[in-house]
N, C-alpha and C positions, 0 to 999 in steps of 0.2 A: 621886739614887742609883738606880742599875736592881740588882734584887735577882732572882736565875734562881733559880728553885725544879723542882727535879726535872729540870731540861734543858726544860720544856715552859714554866711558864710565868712571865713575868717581870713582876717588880711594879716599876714606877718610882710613887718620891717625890719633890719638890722645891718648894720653895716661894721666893716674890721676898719679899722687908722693903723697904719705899719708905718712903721719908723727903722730903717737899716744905715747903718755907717759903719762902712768895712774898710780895714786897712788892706791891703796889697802887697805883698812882697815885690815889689815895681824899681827897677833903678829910677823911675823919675816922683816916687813917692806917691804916686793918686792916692787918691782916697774919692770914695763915692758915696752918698748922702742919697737917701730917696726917704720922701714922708708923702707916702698914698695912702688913703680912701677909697676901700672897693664897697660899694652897696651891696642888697640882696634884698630880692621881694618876694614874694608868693601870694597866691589866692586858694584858699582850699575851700571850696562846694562840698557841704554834708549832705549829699543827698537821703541819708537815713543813720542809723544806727549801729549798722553795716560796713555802709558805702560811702568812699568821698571823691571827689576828683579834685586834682593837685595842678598848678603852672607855677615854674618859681622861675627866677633870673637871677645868677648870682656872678661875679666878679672875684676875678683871683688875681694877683701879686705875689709874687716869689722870688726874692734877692736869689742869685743862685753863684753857687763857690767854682768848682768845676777846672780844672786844667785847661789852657790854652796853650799850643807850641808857639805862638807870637806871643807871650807874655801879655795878653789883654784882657783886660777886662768884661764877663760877659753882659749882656743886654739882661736887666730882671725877665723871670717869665712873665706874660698876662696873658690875660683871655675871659672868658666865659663860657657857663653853662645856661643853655634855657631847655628845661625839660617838663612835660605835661603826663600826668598819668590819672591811675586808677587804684586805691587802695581797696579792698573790702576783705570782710571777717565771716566766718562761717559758722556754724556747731559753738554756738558760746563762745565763739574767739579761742578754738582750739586747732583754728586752719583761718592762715593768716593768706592773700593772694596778692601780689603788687604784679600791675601793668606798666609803662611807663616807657615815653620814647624822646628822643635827647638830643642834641646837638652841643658838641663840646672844639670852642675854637681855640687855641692856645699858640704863642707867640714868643720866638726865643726858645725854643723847647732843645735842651743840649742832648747828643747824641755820640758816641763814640767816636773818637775821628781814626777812621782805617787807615789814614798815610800815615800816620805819626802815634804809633799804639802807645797805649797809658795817656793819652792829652783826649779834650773835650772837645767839640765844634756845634755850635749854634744852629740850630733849622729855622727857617723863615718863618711859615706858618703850618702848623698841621689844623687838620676839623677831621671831626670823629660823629658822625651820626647812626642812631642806629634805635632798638627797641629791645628792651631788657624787662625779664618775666622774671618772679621770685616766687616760691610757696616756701612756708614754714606750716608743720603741721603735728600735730601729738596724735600719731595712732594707735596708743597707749599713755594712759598716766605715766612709765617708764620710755617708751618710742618716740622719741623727736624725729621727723625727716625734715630735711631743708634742699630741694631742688631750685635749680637759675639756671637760664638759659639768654644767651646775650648773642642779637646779630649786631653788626658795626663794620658802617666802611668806616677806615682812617686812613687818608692821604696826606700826600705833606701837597702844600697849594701853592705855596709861595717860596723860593728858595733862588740865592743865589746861582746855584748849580742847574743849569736847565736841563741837566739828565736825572735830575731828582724829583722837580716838579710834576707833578701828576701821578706820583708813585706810592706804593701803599708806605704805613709808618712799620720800622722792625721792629718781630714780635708782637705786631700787634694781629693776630686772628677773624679773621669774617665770623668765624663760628665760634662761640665759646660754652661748654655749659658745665654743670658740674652737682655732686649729687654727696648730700653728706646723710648718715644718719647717726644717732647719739640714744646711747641708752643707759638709762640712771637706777641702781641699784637703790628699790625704795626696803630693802632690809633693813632693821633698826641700827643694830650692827652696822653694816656697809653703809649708812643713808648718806650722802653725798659726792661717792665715787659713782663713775661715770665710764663708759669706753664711745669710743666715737671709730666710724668707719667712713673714709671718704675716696671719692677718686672723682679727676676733673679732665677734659677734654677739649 
């Protein structure tokens, strides 16, 4: 539910009910049962026409399947996000700009396990913080650009393994940004064909 108070500022509610019961191919037959309730809130500030500033808090759950070499069963993921930013609009809403900076905890998180290749193994805890920049913009009726640019530490914090603790999460980048652009053939003929050019780092 998004609830406007005053015309300034709007309060969103909502929440997911997940319900999972998996069987197991187990010689001792488990089966596992979960019925969670994750929330999610936000506050968005219209400071104008333009401009709004954003705080949400949201909750996550995730049965997860995954290969174990001890034939077990894994832990569901959970965790949360709380992230604050900055949306605003430019030239008529033809240059879109998002600010916005995050912290993202997750719990159970599976990872490849290197002793025993093709099986799964569980992480403790990893947290991901960091501040991510978005433009989308039409520099032509035909010229879409869409730039991102994302800094992020992600460590893993908590782990059986004390050689793993305090170490960054694999594949995940301090630096990431990435640059597309799209261009749309307004010919009567051609009208709906498109090419797009990207490359990411």
């Amino acid at each position: 539910d998004h609830i406007k108070i005053a015309g300034k500022l709007v309060v969103t509610l909502a929440g997911h009910l997940t319900h999972v019961s998996t069987d197991f191919e187990r010689e001792d037959g488990e089966r596992t049962m979960h019925n969670v309730f994750t929330p999610r809130g936000g506050l968005t500030w219209l400071c104008g026409d333009n401009v709004s500033a954003f705080a949400v808090y949201d909750q996550c759950f995730l049965a997860q399947g995954g290969r174990s070499f001890e034939h077990k069963t894994f832990k569901p993921l959970t965790g949360f996000n709380i992230e604050a930013g900055l949306k605003s609009y430019y030239f008529n809403k033809k240059l879109n700009m998002n600010l916005s900076i995050f912290n993202i905890e997750r719990n159970n998180s599976l990872t490849a396990d290197h002793v025993h290749p093709g099986y799964d193994i569980s992480r403790g805890q990893t947290v991901s913080k960091g501040i991510d920049f978005d433009m989308t913009g039409y520099l032509t009726n035909a010229l879409i650009v869409n730039a991102n640019y994302e800094y992020s530490v992600a460590r893993v914090t908590k782990d059986t393994d004390p050689n793993i603790a305090g170490g960054s999460i694999f594949n995940t980048p301090d630096h990431r940004a990435n640059l597309w652009l799209n261009y749309k053939l307004l010919h009567k003929k051609l009208n709906g064909m498109s090419f797009a050019l990207g490359n990411q780092y």
